[in-house]
Structure formats: structure tokens, C-alpha cells
PDB file of N, CA, C, O and CB in Angstrom:
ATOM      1  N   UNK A   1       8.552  18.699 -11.423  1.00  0.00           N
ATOM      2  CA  UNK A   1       8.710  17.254 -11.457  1.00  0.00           C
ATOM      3  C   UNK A   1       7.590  16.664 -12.312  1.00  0.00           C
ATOM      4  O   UNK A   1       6.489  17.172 -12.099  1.00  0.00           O
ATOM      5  CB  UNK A   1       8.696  16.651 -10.017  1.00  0.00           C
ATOM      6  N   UNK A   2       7.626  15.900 -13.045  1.00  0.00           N
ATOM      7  CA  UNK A   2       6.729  15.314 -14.251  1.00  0.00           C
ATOM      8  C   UNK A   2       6.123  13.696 -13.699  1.00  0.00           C
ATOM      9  O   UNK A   2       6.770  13.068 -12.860  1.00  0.00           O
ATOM     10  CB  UNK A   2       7.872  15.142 -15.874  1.00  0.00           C
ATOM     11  N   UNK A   3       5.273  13.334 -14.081  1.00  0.00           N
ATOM     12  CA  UNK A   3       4.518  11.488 -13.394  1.00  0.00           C
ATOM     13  C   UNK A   3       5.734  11.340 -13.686  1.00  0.00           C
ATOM     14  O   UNK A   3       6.407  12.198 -13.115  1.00  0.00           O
ATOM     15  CB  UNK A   3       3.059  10.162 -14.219  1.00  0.00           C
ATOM     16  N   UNK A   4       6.348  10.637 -14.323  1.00  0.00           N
ATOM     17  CA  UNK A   4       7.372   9.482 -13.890  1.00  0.00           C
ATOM     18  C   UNK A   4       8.437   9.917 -12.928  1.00  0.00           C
ATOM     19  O   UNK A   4       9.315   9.145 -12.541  1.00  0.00           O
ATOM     20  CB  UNK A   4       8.134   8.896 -15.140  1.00  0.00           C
ATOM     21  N   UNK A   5       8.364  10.898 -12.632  1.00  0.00           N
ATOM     22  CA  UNK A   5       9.611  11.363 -11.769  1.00  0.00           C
ATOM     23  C   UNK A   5       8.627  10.942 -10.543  1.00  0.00           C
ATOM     24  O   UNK A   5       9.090  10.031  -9.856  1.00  0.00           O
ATOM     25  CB  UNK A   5      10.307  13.241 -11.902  1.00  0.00           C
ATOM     26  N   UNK A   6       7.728  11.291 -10.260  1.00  0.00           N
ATOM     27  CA  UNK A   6       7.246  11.072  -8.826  1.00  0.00           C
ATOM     28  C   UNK A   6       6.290  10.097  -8.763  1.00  0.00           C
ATOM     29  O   UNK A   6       5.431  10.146  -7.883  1.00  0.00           O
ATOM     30  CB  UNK A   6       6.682  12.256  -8.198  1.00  0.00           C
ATOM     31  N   UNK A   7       6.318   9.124  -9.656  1.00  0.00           N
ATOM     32  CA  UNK A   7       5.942   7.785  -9.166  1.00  0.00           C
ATOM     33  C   UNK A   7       7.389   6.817  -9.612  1.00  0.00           C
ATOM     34  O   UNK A   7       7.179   5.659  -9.973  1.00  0.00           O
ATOM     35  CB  UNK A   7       4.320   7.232  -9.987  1.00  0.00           C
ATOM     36  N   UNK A   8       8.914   7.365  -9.569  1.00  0.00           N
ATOM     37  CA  UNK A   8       9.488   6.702  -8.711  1.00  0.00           C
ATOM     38  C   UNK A   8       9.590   7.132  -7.626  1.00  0.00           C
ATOM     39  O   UNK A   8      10.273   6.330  -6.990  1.00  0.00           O
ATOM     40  CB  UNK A   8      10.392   6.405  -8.992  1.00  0.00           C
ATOM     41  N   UNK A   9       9.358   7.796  -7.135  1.00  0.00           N
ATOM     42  CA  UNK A   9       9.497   8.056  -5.064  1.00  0.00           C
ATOM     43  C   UNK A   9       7.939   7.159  -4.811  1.00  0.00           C
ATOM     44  O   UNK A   9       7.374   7.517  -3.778  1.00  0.00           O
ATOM     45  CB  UNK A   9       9.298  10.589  -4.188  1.00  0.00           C
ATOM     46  N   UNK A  10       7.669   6.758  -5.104  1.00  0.00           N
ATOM     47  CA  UNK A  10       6.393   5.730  -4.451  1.00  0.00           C
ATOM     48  C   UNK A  10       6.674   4.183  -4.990  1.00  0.00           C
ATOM     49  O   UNK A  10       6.646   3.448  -5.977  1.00  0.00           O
ATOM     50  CB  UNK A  10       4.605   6.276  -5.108  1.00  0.00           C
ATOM     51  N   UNK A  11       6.993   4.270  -3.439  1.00  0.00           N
ATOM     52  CA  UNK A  11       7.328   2.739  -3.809  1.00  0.00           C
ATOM     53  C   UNK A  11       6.300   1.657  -4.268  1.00  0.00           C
ATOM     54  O   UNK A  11       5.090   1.855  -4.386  1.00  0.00           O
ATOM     55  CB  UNK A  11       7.897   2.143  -2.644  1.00  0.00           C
ATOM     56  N   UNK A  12       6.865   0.645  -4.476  1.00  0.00           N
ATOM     57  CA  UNK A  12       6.143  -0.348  -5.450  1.00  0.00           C
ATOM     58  C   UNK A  12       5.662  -1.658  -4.956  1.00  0.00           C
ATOM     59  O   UNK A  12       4.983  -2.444  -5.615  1.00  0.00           O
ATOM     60  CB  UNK A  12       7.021  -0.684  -6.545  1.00  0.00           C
ATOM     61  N   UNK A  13       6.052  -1.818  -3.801  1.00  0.00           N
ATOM     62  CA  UNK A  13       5.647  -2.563  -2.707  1.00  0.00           C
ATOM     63  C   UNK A  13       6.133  -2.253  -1.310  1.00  0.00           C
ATOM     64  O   UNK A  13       7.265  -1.808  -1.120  1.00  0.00           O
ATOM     65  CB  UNK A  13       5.959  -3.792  -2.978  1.00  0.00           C
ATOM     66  N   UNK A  14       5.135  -2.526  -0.173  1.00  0.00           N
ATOM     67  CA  UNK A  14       4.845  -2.338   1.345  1.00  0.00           C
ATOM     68  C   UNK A  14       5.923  -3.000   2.135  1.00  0.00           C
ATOM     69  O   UNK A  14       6.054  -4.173   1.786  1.00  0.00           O
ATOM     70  CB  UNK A  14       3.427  -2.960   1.787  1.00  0.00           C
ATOM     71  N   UNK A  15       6.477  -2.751   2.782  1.00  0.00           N
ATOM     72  CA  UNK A  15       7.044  -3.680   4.069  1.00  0.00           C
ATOM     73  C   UNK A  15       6.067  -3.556   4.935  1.00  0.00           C
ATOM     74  O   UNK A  15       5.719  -2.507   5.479  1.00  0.00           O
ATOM     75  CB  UNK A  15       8.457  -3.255   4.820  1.00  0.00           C
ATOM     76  N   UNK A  16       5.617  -4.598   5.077  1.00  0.00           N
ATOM     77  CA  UNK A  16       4.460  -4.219   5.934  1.00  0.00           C
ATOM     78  C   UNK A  16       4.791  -4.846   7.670  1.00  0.00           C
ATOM     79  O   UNK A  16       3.971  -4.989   8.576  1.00  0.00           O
ATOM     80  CB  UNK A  16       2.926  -5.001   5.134  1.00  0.00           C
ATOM     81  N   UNK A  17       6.178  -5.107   7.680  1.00  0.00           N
ATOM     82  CA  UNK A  17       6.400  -5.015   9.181  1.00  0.00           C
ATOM     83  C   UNK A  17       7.123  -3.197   9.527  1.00  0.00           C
ATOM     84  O   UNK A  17       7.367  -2.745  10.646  1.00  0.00           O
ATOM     85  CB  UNK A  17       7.707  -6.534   9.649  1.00  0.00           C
ATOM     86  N   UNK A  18       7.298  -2.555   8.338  1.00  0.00           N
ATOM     87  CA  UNK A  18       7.672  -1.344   8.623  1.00  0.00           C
ATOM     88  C   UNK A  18       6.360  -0.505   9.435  1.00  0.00           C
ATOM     89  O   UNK A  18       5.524  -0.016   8.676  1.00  0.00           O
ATOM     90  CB  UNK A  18       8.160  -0.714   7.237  1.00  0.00           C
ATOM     91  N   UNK A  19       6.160  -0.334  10.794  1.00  0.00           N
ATOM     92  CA  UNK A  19       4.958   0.411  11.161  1.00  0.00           C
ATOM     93  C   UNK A  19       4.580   1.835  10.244  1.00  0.00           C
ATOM     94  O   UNK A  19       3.435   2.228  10.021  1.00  0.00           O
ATOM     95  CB  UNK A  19       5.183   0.788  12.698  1.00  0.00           C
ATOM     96  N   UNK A  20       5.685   2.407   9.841  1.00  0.00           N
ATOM     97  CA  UNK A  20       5.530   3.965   9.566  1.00  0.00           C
ATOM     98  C   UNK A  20       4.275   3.986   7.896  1.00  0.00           C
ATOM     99  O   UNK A  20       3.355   4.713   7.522  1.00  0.00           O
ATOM    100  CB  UNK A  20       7.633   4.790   9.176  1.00  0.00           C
ATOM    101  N   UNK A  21       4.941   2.798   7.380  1.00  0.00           N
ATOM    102  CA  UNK A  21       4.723   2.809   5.904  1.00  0.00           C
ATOM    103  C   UNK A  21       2.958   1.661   6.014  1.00  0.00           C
ATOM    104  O   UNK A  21       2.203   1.297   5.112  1.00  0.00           O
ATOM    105  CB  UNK A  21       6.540   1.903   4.851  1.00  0.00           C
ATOM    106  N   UNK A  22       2.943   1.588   6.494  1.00  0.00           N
ATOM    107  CA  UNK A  22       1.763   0.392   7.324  1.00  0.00           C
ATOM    108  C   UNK A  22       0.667   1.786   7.372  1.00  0.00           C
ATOM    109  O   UNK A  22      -0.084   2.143   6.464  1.00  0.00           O
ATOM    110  CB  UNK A  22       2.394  -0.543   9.493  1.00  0.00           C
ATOM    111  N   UNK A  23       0.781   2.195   8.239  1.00  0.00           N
ATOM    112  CA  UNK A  23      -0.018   3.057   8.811  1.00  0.00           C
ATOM    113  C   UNK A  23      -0.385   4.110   8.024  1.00  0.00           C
ATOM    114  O   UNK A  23      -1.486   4.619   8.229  1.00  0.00           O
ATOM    115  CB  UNK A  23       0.473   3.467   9.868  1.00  0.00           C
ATOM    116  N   UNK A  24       0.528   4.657   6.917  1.00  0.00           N
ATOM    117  CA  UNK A  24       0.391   5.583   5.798  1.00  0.00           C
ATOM    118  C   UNK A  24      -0.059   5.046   4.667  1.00  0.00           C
ATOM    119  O   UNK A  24      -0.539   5.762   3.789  1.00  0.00           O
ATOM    120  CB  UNK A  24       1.518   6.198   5.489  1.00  0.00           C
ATOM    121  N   UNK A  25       0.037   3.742   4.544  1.00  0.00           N
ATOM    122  CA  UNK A  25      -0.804   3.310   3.433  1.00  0.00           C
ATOM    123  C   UNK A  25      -2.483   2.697   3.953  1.00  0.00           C
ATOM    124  O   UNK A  25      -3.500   2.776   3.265  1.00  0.00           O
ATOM    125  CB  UNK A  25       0.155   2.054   2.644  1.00  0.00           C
ATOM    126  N   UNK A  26      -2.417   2.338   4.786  1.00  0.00           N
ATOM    127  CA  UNK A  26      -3.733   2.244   5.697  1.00  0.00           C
ATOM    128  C   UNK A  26      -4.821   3.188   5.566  1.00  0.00           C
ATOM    129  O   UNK A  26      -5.997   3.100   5.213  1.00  0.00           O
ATOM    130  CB  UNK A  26      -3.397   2.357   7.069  1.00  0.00           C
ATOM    131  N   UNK A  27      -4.064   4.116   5.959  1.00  0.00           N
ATOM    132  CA  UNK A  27      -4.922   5.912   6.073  1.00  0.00           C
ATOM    133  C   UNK A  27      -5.138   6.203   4.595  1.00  0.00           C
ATOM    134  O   UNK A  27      -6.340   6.350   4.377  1.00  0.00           O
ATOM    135  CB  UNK A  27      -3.726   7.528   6.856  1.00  0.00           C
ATOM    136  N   UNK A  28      -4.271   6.358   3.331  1.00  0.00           N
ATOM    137  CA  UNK A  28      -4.053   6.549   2.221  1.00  0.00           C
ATOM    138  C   UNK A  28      -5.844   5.540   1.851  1.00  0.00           C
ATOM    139  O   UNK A  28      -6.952   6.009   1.593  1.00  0.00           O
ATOM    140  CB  UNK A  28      -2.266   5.997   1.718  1.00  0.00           C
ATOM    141  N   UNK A  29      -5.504   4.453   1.956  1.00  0.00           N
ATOM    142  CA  UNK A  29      -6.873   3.690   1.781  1.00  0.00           C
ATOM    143  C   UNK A  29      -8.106   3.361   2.784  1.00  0.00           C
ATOM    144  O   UNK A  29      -8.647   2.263   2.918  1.00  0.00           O
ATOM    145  CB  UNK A  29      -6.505   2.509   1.425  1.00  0.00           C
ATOM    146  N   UNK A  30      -8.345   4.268   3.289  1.00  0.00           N
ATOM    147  CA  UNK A  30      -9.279   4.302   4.750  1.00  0.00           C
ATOM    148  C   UNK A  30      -9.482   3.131   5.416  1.00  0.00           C
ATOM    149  O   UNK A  30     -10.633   2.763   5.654  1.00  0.00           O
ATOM    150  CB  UNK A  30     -10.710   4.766   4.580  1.00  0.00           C
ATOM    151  N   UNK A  31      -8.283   2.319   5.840  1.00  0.00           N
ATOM    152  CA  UNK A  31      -8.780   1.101   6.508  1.00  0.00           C
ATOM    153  C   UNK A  31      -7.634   0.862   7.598  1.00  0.00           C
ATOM    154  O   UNK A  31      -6.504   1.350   7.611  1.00  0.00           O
ATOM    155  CB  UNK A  31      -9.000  -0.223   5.415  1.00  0.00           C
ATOM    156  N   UNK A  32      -8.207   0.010   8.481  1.00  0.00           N
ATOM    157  CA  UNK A  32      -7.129  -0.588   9.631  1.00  0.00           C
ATOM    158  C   UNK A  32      -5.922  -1.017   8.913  1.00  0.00           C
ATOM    159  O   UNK A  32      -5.731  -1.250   7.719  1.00  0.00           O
ATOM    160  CB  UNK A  32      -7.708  -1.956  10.521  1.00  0.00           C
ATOM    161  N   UNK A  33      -5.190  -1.059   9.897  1.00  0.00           N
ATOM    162  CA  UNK A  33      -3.660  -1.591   9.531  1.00  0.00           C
ATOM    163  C   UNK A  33      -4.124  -2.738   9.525  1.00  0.00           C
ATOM    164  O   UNK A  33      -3.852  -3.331   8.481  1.00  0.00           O
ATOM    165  CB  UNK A  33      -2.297  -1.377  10.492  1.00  0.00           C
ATOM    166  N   UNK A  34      -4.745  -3.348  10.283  1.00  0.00           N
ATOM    167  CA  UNK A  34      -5.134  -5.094  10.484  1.00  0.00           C
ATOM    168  C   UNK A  34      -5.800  -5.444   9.406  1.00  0.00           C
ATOM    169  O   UNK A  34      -5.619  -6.641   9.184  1.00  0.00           O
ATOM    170  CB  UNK A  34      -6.133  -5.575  11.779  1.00  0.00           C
ATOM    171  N   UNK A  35      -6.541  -4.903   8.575  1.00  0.00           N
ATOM    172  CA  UNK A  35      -7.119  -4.825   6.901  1.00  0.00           C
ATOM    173  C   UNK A  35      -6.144  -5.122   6.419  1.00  0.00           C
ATOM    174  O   UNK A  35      -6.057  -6.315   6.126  1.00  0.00           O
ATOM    175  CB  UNK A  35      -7.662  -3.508   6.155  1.00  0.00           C
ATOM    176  N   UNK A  36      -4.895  -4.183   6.083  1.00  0.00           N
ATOM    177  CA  UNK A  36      -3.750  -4.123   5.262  1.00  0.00           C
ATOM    178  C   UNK A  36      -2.988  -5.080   5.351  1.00  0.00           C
ATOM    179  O   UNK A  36      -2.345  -5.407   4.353  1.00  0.00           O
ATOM    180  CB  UNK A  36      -3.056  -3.148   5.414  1.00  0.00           C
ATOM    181  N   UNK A  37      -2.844  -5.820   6.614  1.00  0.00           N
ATOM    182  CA  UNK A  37      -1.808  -6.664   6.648  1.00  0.00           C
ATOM    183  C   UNK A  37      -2.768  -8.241   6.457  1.00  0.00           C
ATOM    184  O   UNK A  37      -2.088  -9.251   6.276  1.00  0.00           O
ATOM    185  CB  UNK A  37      -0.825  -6.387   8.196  1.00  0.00           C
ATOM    186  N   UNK A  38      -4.099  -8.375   6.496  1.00  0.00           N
ATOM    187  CA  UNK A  38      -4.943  -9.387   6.005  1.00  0.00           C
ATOM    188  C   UNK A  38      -4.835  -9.309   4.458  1.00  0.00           C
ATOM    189  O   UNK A  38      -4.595 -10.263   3.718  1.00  0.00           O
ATOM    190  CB  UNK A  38      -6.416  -9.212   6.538  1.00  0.00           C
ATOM    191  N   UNK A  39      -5.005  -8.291   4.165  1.00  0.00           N
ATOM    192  CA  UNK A  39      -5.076  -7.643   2.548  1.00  0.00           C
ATOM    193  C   UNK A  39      -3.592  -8.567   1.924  1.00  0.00           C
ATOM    194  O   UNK A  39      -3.445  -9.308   0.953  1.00  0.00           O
ATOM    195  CB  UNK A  39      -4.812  -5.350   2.489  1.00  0.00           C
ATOM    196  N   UNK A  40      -2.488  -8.011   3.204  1.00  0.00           N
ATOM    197  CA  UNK A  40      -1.175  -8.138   1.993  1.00  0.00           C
ATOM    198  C   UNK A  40      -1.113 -10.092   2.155  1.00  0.00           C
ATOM    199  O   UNK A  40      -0.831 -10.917   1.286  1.00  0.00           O
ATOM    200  CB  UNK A  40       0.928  -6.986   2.708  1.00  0.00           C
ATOM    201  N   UNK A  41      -1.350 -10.222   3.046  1.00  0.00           N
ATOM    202  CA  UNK A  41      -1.304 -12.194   2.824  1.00  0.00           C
ATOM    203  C   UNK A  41      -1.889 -12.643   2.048  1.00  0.00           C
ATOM    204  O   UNK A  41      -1.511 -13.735   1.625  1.00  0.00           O
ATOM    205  CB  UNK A  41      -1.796 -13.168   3.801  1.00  0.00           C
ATOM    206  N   UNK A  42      -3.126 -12.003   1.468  1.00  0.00           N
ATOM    207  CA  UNK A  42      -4.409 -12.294   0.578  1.00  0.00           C
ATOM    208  C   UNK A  42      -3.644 -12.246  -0.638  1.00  0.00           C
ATOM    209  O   UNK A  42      -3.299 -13.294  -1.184  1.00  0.00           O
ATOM    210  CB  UNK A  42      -5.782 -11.181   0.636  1.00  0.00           C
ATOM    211  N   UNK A  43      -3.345 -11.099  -1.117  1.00  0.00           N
ATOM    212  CA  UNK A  43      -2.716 -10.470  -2.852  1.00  0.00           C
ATOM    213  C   UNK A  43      -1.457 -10.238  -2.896  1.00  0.00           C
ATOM    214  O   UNK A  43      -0.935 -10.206  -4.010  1.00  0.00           O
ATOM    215  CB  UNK A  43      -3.257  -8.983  -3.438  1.00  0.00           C
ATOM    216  N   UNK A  44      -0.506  -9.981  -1.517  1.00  0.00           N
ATOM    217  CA  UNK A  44       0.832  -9.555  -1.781  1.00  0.00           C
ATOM    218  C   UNK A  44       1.123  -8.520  -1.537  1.00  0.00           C
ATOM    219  O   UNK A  44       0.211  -7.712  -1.361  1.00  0.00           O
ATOM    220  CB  UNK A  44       1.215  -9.638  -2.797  1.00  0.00           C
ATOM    221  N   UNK A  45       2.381  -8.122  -1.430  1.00  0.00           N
ATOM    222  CA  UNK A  45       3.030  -6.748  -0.994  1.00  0.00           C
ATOM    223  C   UNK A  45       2.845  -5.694  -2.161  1.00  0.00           C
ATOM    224  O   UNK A  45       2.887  -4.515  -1.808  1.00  0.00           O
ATOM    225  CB  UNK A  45       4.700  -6.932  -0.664  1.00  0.00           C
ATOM    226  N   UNK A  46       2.651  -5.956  -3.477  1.00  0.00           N
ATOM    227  CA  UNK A  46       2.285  -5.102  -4.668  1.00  0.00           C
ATOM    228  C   UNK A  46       1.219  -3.971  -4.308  1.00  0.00           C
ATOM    229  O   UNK A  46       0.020  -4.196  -4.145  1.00  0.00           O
ATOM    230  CB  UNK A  46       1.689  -6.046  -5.828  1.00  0.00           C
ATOM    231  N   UNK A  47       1.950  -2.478  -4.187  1.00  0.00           N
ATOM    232  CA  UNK A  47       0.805  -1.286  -3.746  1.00  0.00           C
ATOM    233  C   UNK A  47      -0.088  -1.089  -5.108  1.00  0.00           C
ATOM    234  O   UNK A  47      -0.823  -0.117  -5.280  1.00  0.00           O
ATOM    235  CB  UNK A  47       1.633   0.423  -3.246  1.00  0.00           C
ATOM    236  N   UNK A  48      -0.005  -1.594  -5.555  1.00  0.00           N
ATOM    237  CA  UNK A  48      -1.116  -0.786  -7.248  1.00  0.00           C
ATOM    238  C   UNK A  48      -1.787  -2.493  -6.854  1.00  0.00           C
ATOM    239  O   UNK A  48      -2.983  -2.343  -7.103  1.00  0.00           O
ATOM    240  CB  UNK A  48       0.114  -0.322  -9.843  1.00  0.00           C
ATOM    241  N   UNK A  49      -1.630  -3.739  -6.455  1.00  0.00           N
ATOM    242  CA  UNK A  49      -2.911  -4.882  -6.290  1.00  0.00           C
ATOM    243  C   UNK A  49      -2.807  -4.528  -4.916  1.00  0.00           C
ATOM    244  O   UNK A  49      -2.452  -5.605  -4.436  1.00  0.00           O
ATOM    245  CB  UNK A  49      -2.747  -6.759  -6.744  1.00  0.00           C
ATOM    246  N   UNK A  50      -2.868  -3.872  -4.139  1.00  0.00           N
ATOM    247  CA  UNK A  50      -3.804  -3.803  -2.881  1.00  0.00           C
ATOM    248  C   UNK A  50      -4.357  -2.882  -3.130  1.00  0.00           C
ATOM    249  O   UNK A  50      -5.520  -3.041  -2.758  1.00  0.00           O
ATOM    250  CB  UNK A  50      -3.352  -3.720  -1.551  1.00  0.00           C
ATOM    251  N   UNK A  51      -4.199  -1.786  -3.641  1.00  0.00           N
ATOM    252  CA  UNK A  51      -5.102  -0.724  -3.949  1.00  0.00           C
ATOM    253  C   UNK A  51      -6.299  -1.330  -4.884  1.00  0.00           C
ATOM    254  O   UNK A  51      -7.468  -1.137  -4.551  1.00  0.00           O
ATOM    255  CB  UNK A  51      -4.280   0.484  -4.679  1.00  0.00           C
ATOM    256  N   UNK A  52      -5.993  -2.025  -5.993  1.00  0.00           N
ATOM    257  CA  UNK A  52      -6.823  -2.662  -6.721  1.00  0.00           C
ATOM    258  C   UNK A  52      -7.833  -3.515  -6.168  1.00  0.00           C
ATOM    259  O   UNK A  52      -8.880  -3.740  -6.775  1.00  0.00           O
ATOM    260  CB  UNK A  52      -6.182  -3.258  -7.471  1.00  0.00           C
ATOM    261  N   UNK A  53      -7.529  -4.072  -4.880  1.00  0.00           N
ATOM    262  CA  UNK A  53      -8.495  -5.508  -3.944  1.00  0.00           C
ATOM    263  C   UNK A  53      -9.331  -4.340  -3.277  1.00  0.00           C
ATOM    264  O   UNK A  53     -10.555  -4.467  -3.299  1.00  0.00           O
ATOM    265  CB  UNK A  53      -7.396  -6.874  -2.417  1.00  0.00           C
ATOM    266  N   UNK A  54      -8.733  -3.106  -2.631  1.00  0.00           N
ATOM    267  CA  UNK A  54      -9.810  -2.323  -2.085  1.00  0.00           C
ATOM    268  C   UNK A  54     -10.822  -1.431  -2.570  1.00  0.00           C
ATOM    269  O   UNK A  54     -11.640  -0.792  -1.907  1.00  0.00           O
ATOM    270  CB  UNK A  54      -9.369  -1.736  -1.415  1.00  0.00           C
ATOM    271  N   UNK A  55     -10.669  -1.468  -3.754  1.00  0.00           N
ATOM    272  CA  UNK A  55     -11.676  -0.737  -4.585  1.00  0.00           C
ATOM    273  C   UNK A  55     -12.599  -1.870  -5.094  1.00  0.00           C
ATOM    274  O   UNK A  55     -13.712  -1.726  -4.589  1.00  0.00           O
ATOM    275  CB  UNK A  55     -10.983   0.142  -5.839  1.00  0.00           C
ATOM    276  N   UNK A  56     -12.552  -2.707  -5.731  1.00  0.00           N
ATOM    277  CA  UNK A  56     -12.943  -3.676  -5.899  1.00  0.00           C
ATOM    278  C   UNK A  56     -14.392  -3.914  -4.667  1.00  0.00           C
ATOM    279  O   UNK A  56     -15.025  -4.970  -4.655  1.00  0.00           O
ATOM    280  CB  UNK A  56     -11.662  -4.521  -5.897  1.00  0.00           C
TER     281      UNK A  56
END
């Protein structure tokens, strides 16, 4: 499988009332779910700008 093949299976934004996908992107970025879901009201459901606000 080559990058573009497997960054379409990663999605491109969070449901972040989905618990499963909450909690795996949480861990993915070492922080509370309660981070993530402050995070996503802050910048949005976009996973490449929440990743971007936590490095930052």
C-alpha cells in the first residue's frame, strides 16, 4: 500500500461524539478526551488542525 492509499483510510475529521474515535485520537496525541473535545470547539473537527494546535 503506498501514502496515498493509506492516508485515505484516515479520516479527515473527528466525530467527536463517536467515543471509540475520541479516545483513539486522544491517546494518538497524549491528552484527555476532555482536551480533545475543548481542542475541537477551539479549531474544529479538522485532524491535521488539531494535531497542528497540539504541537504548537
Amino acid at each position: 500500500m503506498d501514502t496515498a492509499q493509506l492516508q485515505s483510510l484516515v479520516p479527515t475529521h473527528i466525530d467527536i461524539n463517536d467515543r471509540a474515535a475520541r479516545a483513539a485520537l486522544a491517546a494518538r496525541l497524549g491528552v484527555t478526551e476532555e482536551r480533545l473535545r475543548k481542542t475541537v470547539r477551539l479549531v474544529g473537527s479538522r485532524v491535521r488542525t488539531i494535531e497542528a494546535h497540539h504541537q504548537a
